[in-house]
C-alpha positions in Angstrom: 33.1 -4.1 5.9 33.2 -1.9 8.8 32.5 1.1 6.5 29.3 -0.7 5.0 28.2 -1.7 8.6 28.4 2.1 9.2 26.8 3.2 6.2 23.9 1.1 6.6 23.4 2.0 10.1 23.5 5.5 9.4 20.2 4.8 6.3 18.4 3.0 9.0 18.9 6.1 11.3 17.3 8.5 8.6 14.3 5.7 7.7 13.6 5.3 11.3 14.3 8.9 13.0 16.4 7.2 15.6 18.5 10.1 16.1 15.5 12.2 16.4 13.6 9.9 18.8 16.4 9.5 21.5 16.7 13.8 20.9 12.8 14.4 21.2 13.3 12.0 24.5 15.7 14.1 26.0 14.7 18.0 24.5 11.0 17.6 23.4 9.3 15.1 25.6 5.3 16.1 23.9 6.9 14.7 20.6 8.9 11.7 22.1 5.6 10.6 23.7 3.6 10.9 20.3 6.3 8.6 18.6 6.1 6.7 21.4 2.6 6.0 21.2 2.6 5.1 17.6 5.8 2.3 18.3 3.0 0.8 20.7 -0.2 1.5 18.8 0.5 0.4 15.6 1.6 -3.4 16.8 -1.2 -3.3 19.0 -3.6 -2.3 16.3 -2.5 -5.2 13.8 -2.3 -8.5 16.5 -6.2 -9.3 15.7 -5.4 -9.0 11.4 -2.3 -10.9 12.4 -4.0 -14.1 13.9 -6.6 -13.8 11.1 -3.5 -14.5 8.8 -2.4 -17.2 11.1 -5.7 -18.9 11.3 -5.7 -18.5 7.9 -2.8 -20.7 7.3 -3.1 -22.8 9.2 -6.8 -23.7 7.7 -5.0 -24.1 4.2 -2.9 -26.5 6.0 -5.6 -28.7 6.9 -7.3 -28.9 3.9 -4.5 -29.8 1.7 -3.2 -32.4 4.1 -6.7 -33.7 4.1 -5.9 -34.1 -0.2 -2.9 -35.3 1.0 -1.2 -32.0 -0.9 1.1 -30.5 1.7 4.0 -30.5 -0.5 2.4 -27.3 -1.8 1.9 -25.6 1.6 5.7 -23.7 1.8 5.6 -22.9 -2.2 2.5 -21.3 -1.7 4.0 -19.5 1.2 6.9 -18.7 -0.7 5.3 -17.2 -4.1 3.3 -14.9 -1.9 5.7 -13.5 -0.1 8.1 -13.2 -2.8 5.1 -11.4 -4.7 4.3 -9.2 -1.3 7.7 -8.2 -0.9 8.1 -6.9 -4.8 5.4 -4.7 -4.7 6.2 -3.4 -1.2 9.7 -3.5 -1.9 9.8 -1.7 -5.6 8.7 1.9 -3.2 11.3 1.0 -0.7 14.3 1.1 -3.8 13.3 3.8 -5.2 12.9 6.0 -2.4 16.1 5.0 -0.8 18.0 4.7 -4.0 16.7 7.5 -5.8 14.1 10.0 -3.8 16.5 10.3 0.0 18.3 13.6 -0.2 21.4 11.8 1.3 23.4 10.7 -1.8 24.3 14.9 -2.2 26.4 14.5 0.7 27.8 11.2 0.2 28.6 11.3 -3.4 31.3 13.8 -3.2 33.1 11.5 -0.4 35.9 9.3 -0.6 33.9 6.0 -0.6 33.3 3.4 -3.4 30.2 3.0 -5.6 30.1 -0.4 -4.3 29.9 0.2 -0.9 27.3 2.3 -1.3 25.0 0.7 -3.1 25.7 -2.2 -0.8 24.7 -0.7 2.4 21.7 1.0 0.8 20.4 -2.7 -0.3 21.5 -3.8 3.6 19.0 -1.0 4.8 16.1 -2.2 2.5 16.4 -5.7 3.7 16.3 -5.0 7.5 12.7 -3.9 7.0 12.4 -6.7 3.9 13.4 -9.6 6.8 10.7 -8.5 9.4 7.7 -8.1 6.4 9.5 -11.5 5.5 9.0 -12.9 8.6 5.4 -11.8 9.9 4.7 -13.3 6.6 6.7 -16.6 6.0 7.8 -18.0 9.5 4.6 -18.9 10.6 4.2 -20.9 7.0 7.3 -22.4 8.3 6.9 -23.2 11.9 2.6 -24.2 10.9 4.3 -26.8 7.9 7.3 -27.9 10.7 4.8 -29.0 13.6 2.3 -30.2 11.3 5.2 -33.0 9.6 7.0 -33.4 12.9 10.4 -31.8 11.6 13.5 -31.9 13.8 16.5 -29.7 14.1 17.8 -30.2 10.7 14.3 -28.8 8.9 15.3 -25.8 11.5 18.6 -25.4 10.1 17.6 -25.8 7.0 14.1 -23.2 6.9 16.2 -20.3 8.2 18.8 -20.6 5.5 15.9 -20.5 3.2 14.4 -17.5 5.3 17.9 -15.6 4.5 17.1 -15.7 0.9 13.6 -14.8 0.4 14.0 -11.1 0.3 17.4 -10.7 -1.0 17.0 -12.6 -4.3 13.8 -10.5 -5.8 15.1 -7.3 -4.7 18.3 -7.9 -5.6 16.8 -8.4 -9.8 14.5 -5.6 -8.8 16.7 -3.2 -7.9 19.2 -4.4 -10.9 16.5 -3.9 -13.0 15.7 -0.4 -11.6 18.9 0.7 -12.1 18.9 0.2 -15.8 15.9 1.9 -16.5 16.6 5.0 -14.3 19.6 5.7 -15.7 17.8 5.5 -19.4 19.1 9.0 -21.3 15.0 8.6 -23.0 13.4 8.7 -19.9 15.3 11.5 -17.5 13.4 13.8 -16.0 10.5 11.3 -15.5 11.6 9.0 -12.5 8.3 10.2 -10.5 6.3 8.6 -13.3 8.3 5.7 -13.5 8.1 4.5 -9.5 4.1 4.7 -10.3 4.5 2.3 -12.9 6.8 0.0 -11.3 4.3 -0.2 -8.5 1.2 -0.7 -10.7 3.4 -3.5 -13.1 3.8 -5.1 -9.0 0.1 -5.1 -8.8 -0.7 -6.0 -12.3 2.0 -9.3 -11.3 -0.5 -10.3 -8.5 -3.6 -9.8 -10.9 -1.3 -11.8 -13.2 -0.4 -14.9 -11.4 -4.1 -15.2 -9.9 -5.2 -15.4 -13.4 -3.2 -17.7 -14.6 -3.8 -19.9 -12.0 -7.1 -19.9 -12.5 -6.9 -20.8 -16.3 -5.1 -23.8 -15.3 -7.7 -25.1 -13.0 -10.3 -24.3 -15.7 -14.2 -23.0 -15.3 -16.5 -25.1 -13.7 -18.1 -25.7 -17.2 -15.0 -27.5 -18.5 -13.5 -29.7 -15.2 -14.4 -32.2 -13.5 -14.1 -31.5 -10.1 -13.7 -35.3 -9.4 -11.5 -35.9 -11.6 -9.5 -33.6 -10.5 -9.5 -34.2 -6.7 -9.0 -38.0 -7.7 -5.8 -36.7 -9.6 -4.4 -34.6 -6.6 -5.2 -37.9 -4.5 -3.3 -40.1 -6.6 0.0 -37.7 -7.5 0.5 -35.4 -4.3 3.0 -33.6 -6.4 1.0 -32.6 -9.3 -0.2 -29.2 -7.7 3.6 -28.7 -6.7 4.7 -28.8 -10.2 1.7 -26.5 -11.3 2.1 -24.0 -9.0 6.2 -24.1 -8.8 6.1 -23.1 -12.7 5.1 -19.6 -11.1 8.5 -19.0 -9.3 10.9 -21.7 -10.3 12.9 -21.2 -7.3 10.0 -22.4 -5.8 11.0 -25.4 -6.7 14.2 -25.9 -5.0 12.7 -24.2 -1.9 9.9 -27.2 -1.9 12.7 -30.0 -2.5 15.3 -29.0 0.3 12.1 -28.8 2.9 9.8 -30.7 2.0 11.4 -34.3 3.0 14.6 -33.7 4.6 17.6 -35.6 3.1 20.9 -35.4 1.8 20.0 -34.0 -0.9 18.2 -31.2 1.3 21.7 -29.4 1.6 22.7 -29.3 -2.3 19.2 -27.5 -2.6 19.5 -25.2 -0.1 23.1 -24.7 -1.3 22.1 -24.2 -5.0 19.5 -21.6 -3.5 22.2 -19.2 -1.5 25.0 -20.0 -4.8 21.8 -18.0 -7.0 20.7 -15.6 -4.1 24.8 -14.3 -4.0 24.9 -14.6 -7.7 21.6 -12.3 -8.2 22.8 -9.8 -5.3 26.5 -10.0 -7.2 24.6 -8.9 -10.5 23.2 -6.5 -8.7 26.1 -4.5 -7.5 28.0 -4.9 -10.8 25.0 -3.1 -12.8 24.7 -0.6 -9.9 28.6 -0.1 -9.8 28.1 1.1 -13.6 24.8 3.1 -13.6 23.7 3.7 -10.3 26.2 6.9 -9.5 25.9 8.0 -13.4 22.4 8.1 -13.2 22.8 9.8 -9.8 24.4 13.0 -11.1 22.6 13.4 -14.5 19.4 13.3 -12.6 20.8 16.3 -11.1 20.7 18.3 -14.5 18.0 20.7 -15.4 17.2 20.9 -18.7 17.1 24.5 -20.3 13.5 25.4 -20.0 11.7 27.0 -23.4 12.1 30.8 -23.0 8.7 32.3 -23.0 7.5 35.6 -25.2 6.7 38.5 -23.8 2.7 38.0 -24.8 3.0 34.3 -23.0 4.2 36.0 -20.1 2.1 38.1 -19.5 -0.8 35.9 -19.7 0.6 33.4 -17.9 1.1 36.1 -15.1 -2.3 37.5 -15.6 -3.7 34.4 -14.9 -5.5 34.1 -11.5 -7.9 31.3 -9.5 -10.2 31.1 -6.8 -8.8 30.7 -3.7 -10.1 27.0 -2.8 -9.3 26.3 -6.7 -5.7 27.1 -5.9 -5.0 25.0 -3.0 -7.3 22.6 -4.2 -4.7 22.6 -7.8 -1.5 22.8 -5.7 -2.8 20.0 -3.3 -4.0 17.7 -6.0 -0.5 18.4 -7.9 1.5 17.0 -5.2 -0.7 14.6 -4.8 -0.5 13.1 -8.7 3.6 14.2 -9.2 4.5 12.2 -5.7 4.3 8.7 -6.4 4.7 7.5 -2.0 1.1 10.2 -2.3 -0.2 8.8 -5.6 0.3 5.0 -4.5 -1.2 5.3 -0.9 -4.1 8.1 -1.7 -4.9 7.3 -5.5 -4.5 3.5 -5.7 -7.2 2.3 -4.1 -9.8 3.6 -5.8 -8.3 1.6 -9.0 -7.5 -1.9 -6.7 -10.7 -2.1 -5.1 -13.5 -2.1 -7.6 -10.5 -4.1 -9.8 -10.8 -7.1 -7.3 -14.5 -6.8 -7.3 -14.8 -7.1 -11.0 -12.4 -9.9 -11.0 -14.0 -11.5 -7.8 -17.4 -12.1 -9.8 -15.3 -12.9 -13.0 -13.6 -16.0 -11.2 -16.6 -17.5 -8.6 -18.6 -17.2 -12.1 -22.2 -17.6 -10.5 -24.5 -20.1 -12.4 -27.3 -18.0 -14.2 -30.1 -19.1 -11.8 -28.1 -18.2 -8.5 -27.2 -14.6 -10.0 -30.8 -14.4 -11.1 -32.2 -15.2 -7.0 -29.3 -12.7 -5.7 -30.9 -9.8 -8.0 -34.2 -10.8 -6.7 -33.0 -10.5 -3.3 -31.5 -6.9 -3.9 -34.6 -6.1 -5.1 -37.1 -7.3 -2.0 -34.2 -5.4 0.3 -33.4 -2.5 -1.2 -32.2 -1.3 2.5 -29.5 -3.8 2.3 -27.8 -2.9 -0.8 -28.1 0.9 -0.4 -26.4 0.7 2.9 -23.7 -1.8 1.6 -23.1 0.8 -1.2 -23.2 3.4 1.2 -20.1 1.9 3.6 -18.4 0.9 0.5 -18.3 4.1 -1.1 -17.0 5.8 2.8 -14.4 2.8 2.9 -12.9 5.4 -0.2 -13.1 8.6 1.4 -12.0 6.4 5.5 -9.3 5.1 4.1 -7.8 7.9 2.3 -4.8 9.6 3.4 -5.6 12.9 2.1 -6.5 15.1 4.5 -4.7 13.5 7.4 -1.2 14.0 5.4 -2.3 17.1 3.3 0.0 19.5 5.6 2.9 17.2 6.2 3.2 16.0 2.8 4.5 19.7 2.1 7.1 18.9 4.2 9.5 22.0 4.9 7.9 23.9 1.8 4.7 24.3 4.1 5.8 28.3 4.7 4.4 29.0 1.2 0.8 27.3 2.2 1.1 30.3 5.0 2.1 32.9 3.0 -0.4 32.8 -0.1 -2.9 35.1 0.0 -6.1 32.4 0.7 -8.8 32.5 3.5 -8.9 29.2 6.0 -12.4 28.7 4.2 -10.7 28.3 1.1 -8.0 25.8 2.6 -10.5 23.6 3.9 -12.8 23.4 1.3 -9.6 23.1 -1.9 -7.8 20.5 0.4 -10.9 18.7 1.3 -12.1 18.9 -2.4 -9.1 16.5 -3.8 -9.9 13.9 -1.4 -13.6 14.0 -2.2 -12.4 13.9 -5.5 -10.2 10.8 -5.5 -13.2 9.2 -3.5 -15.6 10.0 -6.3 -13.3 8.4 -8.8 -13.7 5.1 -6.5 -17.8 5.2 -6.8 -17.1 5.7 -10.2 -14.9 2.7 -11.0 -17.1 0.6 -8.3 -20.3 1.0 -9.8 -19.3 0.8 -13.3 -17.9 -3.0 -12.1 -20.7 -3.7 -10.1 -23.1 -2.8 -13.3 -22.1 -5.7 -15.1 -23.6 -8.0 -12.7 -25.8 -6.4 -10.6 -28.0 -3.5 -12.6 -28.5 -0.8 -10.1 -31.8 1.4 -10.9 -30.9 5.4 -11.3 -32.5 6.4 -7.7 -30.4 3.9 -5.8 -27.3 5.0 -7.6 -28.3 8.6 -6.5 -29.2 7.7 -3.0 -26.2 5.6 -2.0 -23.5 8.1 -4.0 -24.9 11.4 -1.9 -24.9 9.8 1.3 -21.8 7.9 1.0 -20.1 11.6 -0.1 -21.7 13.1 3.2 -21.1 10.2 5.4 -17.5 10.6 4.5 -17.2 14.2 5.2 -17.2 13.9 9.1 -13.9 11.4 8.6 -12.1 13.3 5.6 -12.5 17.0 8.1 -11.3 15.0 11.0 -8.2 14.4 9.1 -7.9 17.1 8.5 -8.7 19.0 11.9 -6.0 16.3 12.7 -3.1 17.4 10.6 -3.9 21.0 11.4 -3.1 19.9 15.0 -0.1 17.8 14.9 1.4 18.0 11.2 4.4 15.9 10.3 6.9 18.5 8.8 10.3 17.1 9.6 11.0 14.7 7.5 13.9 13.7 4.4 11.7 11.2 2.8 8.2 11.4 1.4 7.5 8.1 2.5 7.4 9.3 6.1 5.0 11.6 5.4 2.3 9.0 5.3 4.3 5.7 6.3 5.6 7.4 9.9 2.9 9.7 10.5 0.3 9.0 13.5 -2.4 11.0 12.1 -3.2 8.4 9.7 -3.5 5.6 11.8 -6.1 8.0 14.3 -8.1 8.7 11.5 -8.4 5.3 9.8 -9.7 4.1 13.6 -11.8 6.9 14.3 -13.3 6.6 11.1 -14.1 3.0 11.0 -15.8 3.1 14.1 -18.0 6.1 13.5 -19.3 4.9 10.0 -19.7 1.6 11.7 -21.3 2.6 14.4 -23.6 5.5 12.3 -24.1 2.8 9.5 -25.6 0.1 12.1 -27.9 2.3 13.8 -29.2 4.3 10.7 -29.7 0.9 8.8 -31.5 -1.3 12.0 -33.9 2.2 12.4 -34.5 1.8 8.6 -34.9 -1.7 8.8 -37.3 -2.2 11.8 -38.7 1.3 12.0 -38.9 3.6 8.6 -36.4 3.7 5.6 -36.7 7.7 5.5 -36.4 7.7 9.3 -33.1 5.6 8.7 -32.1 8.1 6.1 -32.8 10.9 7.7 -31.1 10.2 10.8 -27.7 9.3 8.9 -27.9 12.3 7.1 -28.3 14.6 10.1 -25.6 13.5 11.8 -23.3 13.6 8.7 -24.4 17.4 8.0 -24.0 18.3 11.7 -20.9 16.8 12.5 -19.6 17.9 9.5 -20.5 21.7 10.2 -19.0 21.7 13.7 -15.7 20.4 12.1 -15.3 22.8 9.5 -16.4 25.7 11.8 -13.7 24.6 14.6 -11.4 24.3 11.6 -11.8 27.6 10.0 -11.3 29.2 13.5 -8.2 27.8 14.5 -6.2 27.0 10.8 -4.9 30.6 11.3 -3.3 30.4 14.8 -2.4 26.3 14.0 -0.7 28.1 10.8 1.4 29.9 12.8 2.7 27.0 14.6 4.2 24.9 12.0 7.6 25.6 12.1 7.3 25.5 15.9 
């Protein structure tokens, strides 16, 4: 045990950077204070989204207790963060399991299979148990003081706590293991953590779906019939919604109305939470090192001809067409990059389509909202306009697009390209991926709300340009301060500060530009309103890419510094 206690500590060490924190306090004191800013700004940043979520649950509580349905409140609770912590918990496994350079050291050590895999699943749940309990206690304690529970509904709710994470990640990570250490599929494990994640998502889309179905559309239910049914069996919902995650189930009979039988559920609970982790560690005892080592193996690459090398050789690009290629590469082939740059520009015009597809707005009421759109053109241009920046503001590209390279950013310094061309090939990919959001956006938006050609043209331009200010500042950003050291790609973007300072910056200057251009359009002059946001876009966009292409040179030469 005292070896797995050790082991584990020592992953949490290389997820966190502790070791390199309490050195940077000590040797580098400008880098200790950075770290140290973002261990107090981050918190700080999320306290209002935080008592958003609170409020949030605690209306939900109110209303059902109104339909006399609070028997539904913990397994709602439950299923969503059960769902929450797959999908956040699939990029955890794989990076720790399969994408830390650590195992190359440790593998050739006298210590069992067992207890490494063990400890590796102990470092995952650390951060699993606080993302379980910003997201479940206060569905606990909200449900606890609403019922007028005692100490035994304590007792009880944090042995309930102890299993949430372990028993989904446990089959996740059991489940991982088998596919990874597939002979079919070697050589492809960055392509498989993207589709892990996506299958996470796809479950959410999933169980919202389904959910709905079972309600019905409003063409087909009788809404009284069917609060008349929830009034007269409070456990009807429950038995809907526990079909979701049958262990749902016992977690709603052990808390729900505390009794004797509470315990035997609560026990049943732990006996298949050790059973699933047991699983777990059986399968990984078998695969896990197997598929360790092979995935060490190169395969024999094709031998090219003389003719094919030559051309291949001879082949040469543009400057900002090379970085731009290299960038958007590693980019695509990273799936920590692909998920946090690349995904939502799929999610969000997703839950748009499916947002009109479930309220399903009568005919007349769609009918008077196009009417609307049409008497305010204003309104809907500049809604496009901040929805089409909310692509290019919330994109990590440019604020990671030197620190993703990690170590390897010497070759960016050695290849023959101008700063111009660095600026404009790394900026290109992010104005890319945004473009791919307007794309998917307005194609969902079509269905329901037929945009004329000129407003397409209008809001696309100016939500391009309106994002250019933001993606440069990122990128002036990680020119400045790049996050090199690092042993796992997920700290790249996860750990790294400038990020979080661009997201900010960037929400308050479209904000702020977006208010003022559209109350001048409204109250003054549309092309006045226009013209304005555009001016500032261009301008503020110049200055950064001149300060830029000045300095990338010298800030080049700094890196490894």
């Amino acid at each position: 045990m005292k070896e797995i206690i050790s082991l584990t500590r020592l992953f949490i060490n290389e997820s966190l950077g502790i070791s390199l924190f309490f050195y940077n306090q000590k040797y580098n004191k400008k880098e200790f204070y950075k770290q140290l800013f973002t261990l107090i700004i981050v918190p700080v940043a999320l306290i209002p989204a935080y008592f958003m979520f609170i409020s949030l649950m605690t209306a939900t509580y109110i209303g059902l207790s109104m339909i006399d349905q609070t028997s539904v409140f913990l397994s709602v609770g439950y299923i969503m963060a059960t769902v929450l912590i797959l999908v956040f918990g699939i990029m955890y496994i794989l990076s720790e399991f399969y994408f830390s350079d650590n195992m190359e050291e440790l593998i050739p050590l006298p210590i069992s299979p067992r207890k490494l895999i063990f400890a590796k699943f102990l470092s995952i749940l650390v951060f699993e148990y606080a993302f379980a309990g910003f997201v479940f206690l206060p569905i606990l304690i909200i449900y606890g003081i609403g019922q007028g529970m005692g100490l035994l509904y304590l007792l009880l709710s944090f042995l309930v706590f102890l299993t949430i994470p372990v028993l989904p990640l446990s089959l996740v990570t059991a489940l991982v293991m088998l596919v990874m250490q597939s002979a079919s599929i070697k050589g492809r494990k960055d392509m498989l953590q993207i589709v892990f994640v996506f299958l996470g998502i796809t479950l959410i889309f999933g169980v919202q779906f389904w959910f709905t179905s079972q309600l019905g559309s409003g063409d087909e239910v009788d809404f009284q019939q069917l609060i008349n049914g929830m009034l007269t069996n409070n456990e009807g919902l429950l038995n809907t919604i526990g079909y979701i995650l049958p262990t749902s189930f016992l977690m709603a009979w052990a808390l729900n109305k505390i009794t004797l039988m509470s315990f035997a559920w609560v026990g049943a609970l732990l006996v298949i939470t050790s059973l699933s982790c047991a699983l777990m560690v059986a399968i990984g005892e078998r695969v896990y090192i197997k598929s360790i080592v092979s995935g060490k193996i190169m395969k024999k690459s094709r031998k090219l001809s003389g003719a094919q090398r030559s051309k291949a050789l001879g082949k040469k690009s543009h400057g900002a067409m090379a970085v731009f290629t290299m960038d958007l590469r590693l980019l695509l082939r990273t799936p920590v990059y692909f998920f946090n740059n690349v995904s939502v520009v799929i999610i969000a015009p997703l839950c748009v389509l499916l947002s009109f597809y479930f309220i399903e707005i009568p005919a007349e009421d769609l009918q008077g909202m196009q009417e609307f759109f049409r008497e305010m053109p204003i309104l809907i241009n500049y809604i496009l306009i901040a929805f089409f920046i909310f692509f290019g503001g919330t994109t990590a590209t440019t604020a990671t697009t030197f620190s993703r390279e990690g170590k390897a950013s010497w070759l960016t310094r050695m290849i023959p390209v101008t700063a111009n061309d660095q600026i404009v090939g790394r900026t290109g990919v992010a104005l890319l991926i945004q473009s791919l959001g307007i794309v998917f956006t307005i194609i969902a938006i079509q269905f329901f709300f037929p945009l004329a050609m000129s407003t397409l043209l209008l809001t696309v331009i100016m939500g391009i340009l309106g994002s250019l200010p933001i993606l440069l500042f990122g990128l002036f950003m990680d020119m400045n301060r790049p996050l090199l050291n690092w042993d796992n790609p997920q700290k790249a973007i996860k750990n790294n500060m400038n990020v979080i300072i661009t997201l900010f910056v960037g929400m308050a200057y479209s904000g702020l530009l977006i208010g003022v251009s559209a109350l001048l359009g409204y109250f003054v002059n549309d092309f006045l309103g226009y013209a304005l946001y555009t001016i500032i876009s261009i301008t503020i966009s110049v200055v950064f890419f001149k300060v830029i292409n000045k300095r990338l040179e010298q800030e080049f030469m700094n890196f490894e510094a």
